[in-house]
KEBA-800192 format. One line per field, with one value per residue (C-alpha): residue number from 1; x, y negated, z. Coordinates in steps of 0.05 Angstrom, whole numbers. Example, Ala and Ser with C-alpha at 12.3 -4.5 7.8 and 13.67 -1.06 7.14 Angstrom:
REM KEBA-800192
num = c(1,2) $
x = c(246,273) $
y = c(90,21) $
z = c(156,143) $
This chain:
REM KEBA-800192
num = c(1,2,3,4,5,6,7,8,9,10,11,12,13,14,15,16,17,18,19,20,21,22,23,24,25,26,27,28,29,30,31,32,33,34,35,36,37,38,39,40,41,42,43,44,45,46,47,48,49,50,51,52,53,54,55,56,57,58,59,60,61,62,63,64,65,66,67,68,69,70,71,72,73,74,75,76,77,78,79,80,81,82,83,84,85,86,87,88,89,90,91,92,93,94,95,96,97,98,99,100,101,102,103,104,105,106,107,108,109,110,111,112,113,114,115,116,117,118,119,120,121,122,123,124,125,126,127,128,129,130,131,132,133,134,135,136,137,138,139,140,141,142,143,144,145,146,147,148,149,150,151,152,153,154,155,156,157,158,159,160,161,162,163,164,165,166,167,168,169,170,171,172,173,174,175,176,177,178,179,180,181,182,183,184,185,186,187,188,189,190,191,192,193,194,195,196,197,198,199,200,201,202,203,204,205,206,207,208,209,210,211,212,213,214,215,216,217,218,219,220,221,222,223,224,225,226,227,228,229,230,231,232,233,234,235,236,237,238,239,240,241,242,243,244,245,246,247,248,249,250,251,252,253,254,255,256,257,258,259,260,261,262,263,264,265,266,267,268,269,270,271,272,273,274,275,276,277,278,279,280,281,282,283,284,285,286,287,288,289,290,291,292,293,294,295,296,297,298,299,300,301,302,303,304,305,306,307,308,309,310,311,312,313,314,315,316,317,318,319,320,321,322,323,324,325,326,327,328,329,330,331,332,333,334,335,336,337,338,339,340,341,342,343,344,345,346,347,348,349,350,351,352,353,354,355,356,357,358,359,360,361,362,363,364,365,366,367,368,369,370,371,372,373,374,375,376,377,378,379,380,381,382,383,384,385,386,387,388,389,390,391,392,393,394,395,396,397,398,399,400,401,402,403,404,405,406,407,408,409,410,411,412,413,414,415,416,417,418,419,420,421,422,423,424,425,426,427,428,429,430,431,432,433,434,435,436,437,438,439,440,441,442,443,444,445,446,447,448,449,450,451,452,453,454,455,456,457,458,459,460,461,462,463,464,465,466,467,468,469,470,471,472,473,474,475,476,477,478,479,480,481,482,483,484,485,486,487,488,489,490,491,492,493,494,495,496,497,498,499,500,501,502,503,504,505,506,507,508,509,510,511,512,513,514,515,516,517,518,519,520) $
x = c(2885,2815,2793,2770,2703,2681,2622,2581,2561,2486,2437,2432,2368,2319,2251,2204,2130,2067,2059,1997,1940,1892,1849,1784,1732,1701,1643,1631,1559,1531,1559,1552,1582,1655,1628,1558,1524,1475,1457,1428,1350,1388,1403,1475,1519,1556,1635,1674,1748,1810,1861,1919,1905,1956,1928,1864,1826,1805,1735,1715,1744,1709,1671,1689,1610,1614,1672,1640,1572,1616,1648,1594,1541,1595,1613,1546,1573,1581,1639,1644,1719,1760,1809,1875,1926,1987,2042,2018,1988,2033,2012,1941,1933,1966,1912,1870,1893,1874,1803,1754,1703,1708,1751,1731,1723,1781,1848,1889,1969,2023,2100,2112,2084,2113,2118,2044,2012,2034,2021,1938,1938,1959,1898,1854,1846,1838,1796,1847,1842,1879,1814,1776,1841,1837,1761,1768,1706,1679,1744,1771,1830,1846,1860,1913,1950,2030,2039,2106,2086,2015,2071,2106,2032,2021,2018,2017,1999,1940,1939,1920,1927,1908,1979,1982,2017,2084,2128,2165,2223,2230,2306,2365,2414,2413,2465,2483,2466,2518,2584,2571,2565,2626,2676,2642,2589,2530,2486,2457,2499,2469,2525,2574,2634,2608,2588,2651,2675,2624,2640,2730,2707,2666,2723,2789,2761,2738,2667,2648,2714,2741,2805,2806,2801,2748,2691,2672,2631,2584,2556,2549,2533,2519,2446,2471,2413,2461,2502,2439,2427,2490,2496,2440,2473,2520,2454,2465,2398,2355,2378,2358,2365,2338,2392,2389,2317,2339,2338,2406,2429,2465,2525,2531,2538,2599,2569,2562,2636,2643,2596,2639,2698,2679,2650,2723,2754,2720,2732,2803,2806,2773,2716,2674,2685,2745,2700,2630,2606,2598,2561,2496,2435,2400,2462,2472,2430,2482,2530,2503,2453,2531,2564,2612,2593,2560,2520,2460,2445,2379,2300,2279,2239,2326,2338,2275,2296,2372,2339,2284,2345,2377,2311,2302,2369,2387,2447,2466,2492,2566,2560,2510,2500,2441,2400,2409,2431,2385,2390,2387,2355,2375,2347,2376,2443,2465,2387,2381,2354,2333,2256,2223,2179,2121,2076,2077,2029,1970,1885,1866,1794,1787,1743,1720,1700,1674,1638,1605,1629,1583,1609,1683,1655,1625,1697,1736,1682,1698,1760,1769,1719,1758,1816,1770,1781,1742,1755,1836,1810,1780,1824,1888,1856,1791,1742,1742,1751,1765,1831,1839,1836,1839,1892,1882,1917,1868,1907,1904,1932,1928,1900,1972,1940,1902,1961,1938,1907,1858,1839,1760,1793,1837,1846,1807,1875,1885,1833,1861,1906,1927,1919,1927,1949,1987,1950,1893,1896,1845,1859,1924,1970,2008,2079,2150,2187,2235,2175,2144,2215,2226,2158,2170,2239,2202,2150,2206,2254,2197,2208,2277,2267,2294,2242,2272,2240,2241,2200,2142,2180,2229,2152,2131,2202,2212,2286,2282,2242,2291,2358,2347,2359,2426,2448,2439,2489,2546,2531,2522,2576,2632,2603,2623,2691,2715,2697,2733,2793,2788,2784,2808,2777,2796,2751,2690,2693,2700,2635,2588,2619,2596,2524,2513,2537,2486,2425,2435,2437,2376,2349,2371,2349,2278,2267,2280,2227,2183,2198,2207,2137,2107,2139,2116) $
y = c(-1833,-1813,-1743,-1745,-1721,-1688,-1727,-1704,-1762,-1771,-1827,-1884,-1897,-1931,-1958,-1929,-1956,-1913,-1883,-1839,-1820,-1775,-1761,-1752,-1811,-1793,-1825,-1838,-1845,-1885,-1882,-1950,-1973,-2013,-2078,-2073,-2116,-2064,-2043,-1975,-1982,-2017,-2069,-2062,-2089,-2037,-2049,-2004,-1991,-1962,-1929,-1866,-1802,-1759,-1695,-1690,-1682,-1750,-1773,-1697,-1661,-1627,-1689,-1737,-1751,-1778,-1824,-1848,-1857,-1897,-1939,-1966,-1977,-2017,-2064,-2055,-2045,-1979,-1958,-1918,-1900,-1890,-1841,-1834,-1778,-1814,-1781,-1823,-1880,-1934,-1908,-1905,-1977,-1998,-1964,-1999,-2073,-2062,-2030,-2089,-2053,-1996,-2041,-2036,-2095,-2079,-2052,-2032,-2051,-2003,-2031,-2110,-2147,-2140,-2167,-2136,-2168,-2229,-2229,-2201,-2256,-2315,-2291,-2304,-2224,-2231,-2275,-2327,-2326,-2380,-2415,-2363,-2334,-2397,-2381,-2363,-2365,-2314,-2274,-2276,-2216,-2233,-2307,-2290,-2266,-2293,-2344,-2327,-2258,-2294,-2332,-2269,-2250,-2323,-2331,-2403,-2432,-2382,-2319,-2264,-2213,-2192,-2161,-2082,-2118,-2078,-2095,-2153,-2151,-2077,-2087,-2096,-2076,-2017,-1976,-1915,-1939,-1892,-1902,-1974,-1959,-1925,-1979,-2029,-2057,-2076,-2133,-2123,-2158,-2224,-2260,-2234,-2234,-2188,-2139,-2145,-2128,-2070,-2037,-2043,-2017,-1959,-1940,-1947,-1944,-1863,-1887,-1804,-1781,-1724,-1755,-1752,-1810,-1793,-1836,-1912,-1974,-1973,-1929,-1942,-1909,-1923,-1954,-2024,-2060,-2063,-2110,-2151,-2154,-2167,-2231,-2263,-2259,-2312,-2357,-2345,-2325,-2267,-2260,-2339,-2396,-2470,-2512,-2589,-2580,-2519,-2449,-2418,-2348,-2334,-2310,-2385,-2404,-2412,-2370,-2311,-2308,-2315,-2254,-2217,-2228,-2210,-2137,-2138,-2137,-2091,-2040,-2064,-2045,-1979,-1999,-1963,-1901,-1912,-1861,-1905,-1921,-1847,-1833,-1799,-1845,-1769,-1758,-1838,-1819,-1764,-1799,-1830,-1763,-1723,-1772,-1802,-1869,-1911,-1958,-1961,-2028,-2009,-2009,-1992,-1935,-1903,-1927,-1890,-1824,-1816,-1824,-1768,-1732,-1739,-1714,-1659,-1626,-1649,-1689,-1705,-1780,-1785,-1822,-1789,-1705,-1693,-1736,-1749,-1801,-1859,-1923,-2002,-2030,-2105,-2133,-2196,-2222,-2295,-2319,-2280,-2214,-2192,-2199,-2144,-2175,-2166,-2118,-2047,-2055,-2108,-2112,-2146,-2175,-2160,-2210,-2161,-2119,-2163,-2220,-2267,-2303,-2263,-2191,-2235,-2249,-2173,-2146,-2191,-2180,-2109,-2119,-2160,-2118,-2057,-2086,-2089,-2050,-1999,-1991,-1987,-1941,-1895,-1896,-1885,-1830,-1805,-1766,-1765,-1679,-1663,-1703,-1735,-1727,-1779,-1750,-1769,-1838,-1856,-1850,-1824,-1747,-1725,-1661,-1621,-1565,-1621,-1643,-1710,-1680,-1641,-1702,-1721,-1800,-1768,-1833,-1884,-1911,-1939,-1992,-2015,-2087,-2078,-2157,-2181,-2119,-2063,-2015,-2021,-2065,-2016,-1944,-1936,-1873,-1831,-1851,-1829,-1883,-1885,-1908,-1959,-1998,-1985,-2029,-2078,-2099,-2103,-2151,-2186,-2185,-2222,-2294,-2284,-2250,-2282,-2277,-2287,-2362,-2341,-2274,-2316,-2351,-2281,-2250,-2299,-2302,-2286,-2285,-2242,-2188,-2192,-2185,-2186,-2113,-2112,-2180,-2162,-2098,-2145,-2178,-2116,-2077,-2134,-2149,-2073,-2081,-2135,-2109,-2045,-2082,-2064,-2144,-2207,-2274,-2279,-2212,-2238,-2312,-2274,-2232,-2290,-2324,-2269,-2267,-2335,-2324,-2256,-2303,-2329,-2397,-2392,-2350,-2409,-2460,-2435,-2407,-2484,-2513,-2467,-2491,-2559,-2561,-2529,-2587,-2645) $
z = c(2099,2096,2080,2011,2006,1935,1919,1854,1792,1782,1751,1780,1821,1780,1808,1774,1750,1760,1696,1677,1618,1595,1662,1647,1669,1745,1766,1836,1841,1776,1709,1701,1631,1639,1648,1655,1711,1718,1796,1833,1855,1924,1887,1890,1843,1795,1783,1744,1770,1735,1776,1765,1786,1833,1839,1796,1865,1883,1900,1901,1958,2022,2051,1992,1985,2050,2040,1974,2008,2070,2030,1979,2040,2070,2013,1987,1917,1867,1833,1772,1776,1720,1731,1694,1704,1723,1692,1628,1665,1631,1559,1574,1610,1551,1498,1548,1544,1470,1476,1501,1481,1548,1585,1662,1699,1752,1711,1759,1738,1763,1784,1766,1711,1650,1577,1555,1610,1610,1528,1548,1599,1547,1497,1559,1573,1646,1704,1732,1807,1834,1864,1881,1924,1958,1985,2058,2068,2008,2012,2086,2068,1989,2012,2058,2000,2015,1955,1935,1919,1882,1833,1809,1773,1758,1673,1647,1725,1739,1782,1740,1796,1862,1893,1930,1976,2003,2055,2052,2103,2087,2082,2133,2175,2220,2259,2307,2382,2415,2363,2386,2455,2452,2421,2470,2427,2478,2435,2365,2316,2289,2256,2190,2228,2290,2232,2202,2281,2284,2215,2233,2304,2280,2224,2275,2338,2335,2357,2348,2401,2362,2351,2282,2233,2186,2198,2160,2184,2128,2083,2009,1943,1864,1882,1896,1925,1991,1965,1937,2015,2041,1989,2027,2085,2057,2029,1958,1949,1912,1843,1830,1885,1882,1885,1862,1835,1793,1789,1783,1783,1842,1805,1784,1859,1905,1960,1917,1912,1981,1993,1937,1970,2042,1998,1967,2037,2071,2009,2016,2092,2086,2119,2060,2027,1976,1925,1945,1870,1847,1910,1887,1920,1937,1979,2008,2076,2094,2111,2168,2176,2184,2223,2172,2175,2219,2199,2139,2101,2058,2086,2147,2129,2112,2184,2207,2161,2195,2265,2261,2240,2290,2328,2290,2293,2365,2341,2403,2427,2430,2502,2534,2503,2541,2490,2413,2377,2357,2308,2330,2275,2267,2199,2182,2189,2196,2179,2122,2083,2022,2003,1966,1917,1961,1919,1888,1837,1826,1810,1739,1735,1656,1627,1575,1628,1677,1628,1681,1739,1780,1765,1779,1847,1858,1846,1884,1941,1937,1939,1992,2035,2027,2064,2132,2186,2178,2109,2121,2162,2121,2058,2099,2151,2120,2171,2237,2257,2181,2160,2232,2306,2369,2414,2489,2474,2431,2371,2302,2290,2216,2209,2185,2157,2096,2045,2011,1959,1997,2037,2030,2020,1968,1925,1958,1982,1901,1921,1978,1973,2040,2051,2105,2139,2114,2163,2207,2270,2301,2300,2306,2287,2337,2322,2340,2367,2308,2261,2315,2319,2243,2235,2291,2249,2184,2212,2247,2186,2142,2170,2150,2080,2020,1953,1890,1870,1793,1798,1764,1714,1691,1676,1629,1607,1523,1540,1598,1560,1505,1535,1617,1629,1585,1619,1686,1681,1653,1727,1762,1734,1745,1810,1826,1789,1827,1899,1877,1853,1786,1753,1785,1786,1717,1703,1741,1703,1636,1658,1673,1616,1568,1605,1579,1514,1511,1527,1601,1574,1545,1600,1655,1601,1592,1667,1676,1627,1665,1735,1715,1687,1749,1791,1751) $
């Protein structure tokens, strides 16, 4: 038996939007009224910007007159920012939607879109982008926008938003180099069944050589996005697949019980933590952090976490002591990970804000310039010998004794897209070796990422705003349930049967409309 661990009850990780109001308006250079096309004596156009405020410091720091004064000669354009604290940024963008009359002409939306937006975006609130995006010529960065993550903010078949793109393949499979050394594991595992072999090896095998059985393939807690990841391994999809011309929840679909029972059987075989649903998700990295399990199935950036702890504390490698441990990360398995949904966060082009097609063009110009080089540059690193150095490599080292808040680029990073690239191709920062392979994988993992087809269609969803949330824990919570033994096939059937009956019929039926509509 294993030794039980005592592992305390908390909330369940929830992903939380931006949320912010009541900073105080900060003008950059002009106070330019929210949507006037007015410009300074250079000619430049004026656009005004909404964005949340972190620390009440941004845009005037040490050397922030400089950054403001780099930026706007570059894009040739002036900003009068808008800033909102964010601790009540959600309240005040929604006072916002409602006040045309000091609407800016770039709202900036925090988390995914949601049931207000969409609502603005039917009454015509905002610019629809969908041609301009296209423009690789007038916007070279905006237009390489990915397109599934363009139809998650498409309302009624037009883009209404221009995405802070995230990582996509942030999400896979990663594990301890020397436990696999040591129970003969020499190749990354690429296939369910040699992870199956890895996780039994690592749990029986004493891959740590103290003799004692108390470690487990894989570790788990409450936050079960792991299993969302492990189901695509088996091709059910993300959350909705395309199957026959229609979107189904992939619940509905026979490889979602084949991915439940494979997570049934390795809880069966002790492969897991018997006690891994009431592990807290502030706790979940320990495991792998104390040598107790293994293996880690979340993002990269988890992978990347456990390794520099590794580093830190000179935990050293069970095969070889003179040097510490270290994590292979592998990404997808069988073909297939979980997408995220490509964005944290997205830019609305207010019509009330931005009346004519040429103060459209001015924002998406800024925009789109602000995702240069130079300008990636600047947001993310600031000033060369204030918030940076070159070392002798030729790389980026942040100045350590500057937090973020006392940065003179202190907020300039809220205008950034990050499309194409999620960091600049130039200047590069000095990196340990765990966050170099951690980005490698994700950039690797996105040709293999699996979006969720019905992102779009759940956002302009009635149903889905109604009675999503509650519908999706009668899924969840079975789905847990049955891995942990606690229902049969009988309990899982009766489950999806009552999600229909709380609205998933009309959820699938209207999702369907939707999609069908978009086909034709």
């Amino acid at each position: 038996m294993k030794k039980a661990l005592s592992i305390s009850l908390a909330a369940t990780l929830a992903a939380a939007l931006l949320t912010g109001c009541g900073g105080s308006a900060q003008s950059s250079s002009s106070t330019a009224t929210s949507g006037s096309t007015s410009t300074e004596n250079s000619g430049r156009p004026t656009i005004s910007f909404m964005i949340p405020t972190f620390y009440g410091t941004e845009f005037a720091n040490d050397g922030s007159d400089t950054v403001i004064k780099t930026y706007e000669d570059y894009t040739n354009t002036t900003v009068n920012w808008r800033l909102e604290a964010n601790d009540t940024y959600k309240d005040k963008f929604g006072m916002t939607l409602m006040d045309k009359d000091n609407m800016p002409m770039v709202l900036t939306a925090s988390g995914a879109m949601d049931a207000n937006i969409v609502d603005a975006a039917k009454k015509g609130a905002f610019w629809d982008l969908s041609e301009y995006l296209k423009d690789s010529e007038a916007y070279p960065n905006l237009s390489q926008a990915n397109e599934n993550v363009l139809n998650a903010l498409t309302v009624d078949g037009q883009v209404v938003g221009v995405p802070r793109t995230r990582a996509i393949g942030r999400y896979g499979l990663s594990y301890r180099t020397d436990w696999a050394e040591a129970v003969g594991i020499t190749e990354a595992p690429t296939t369910i069944e040699e992870v199956y072999d890895m996780w039994y090896k690592f749990t029986y095998e004493d891959p740590d050589g103290n003799g004692v059985d108390d470690t487990y393939g894989l570790e788990l807690c409450k936050y079960t996005g792991p299993l969302d990841i492990m189901q695509t391994w088996f091709g059910c999809g993300n959350e909705w697949v395309e199957q026959d011309g229609k979107l189904v929840p992939v619940h509905q679909t026979a490889e979602y019980k084949e991915a439940l029972d494979f997570m049934r059987k390795i809880y069966e075989e002790g492969l897991i933590r018997p006690d891994w649903a009431t592990v807290d998700t502030s706790t979940w990295e320990d495991g792998c952090k104390k040598g107790e399990a293994g293996s880690f199935l979340d993002t990269m950036d988890g992978a990347k976490r456990i390794w520099n702890y590794f580093t830190n504390n000179n935990v050293a490698s069970v095969t070889d002591p003179s040097t510490t441990a270290t994590m292979t990360m592998v990404g997808p398995v069988n073909g297939h990970t979980l997408a995220t949904s490509g964005y944290n966060g997205f830019y609305l082009i207010t019509k009330s804000g931005a009346k004519t097609e040429e103060d459209l063009k001015n924002c998406l110009s800024f925009l789109d310039k602000m995702n240069d080089n130079e300008m990636l540059e600047l947001a993310d690193y600031g000033l060369e010998g204030v918030s940076y150095n070159l070392n002798e490599n030729g790389n980026v080292v942040m100045n350590k004794e500057l937090d973020a808040s006392q940065t003179p680029n202190c907020g300039l990073n809220q205008a950034i897209a990050y499309i194409p690239n999620m960091s600049s191709t130039g200047l590069q920062l000095e990196k340990e070796q765990s966050q170099i392979e951690a980005e490698e994988c994700q950039e690797m993992n996105e040709q293999y990422a699996v979006f969720n087809p019905a992102l779009g269609y759940l956002a302009n969803s009635s149903v889905n705003a109604e009675v999503g949330t509650d519908i999706e824990l009668i899924i969840e919570d079975a789905r847990t349930q049955y891995i942990c033994g606690q229902i049969d096939e009988a309990g899982l059937e009766a489950a999806a049967q009552q999600w229909l009956d709380r609205g998933g019929a009309q959820l699938v039926e209207e999702l369907n409309t939707m999609y069908q509509a978009d086909a034709q």
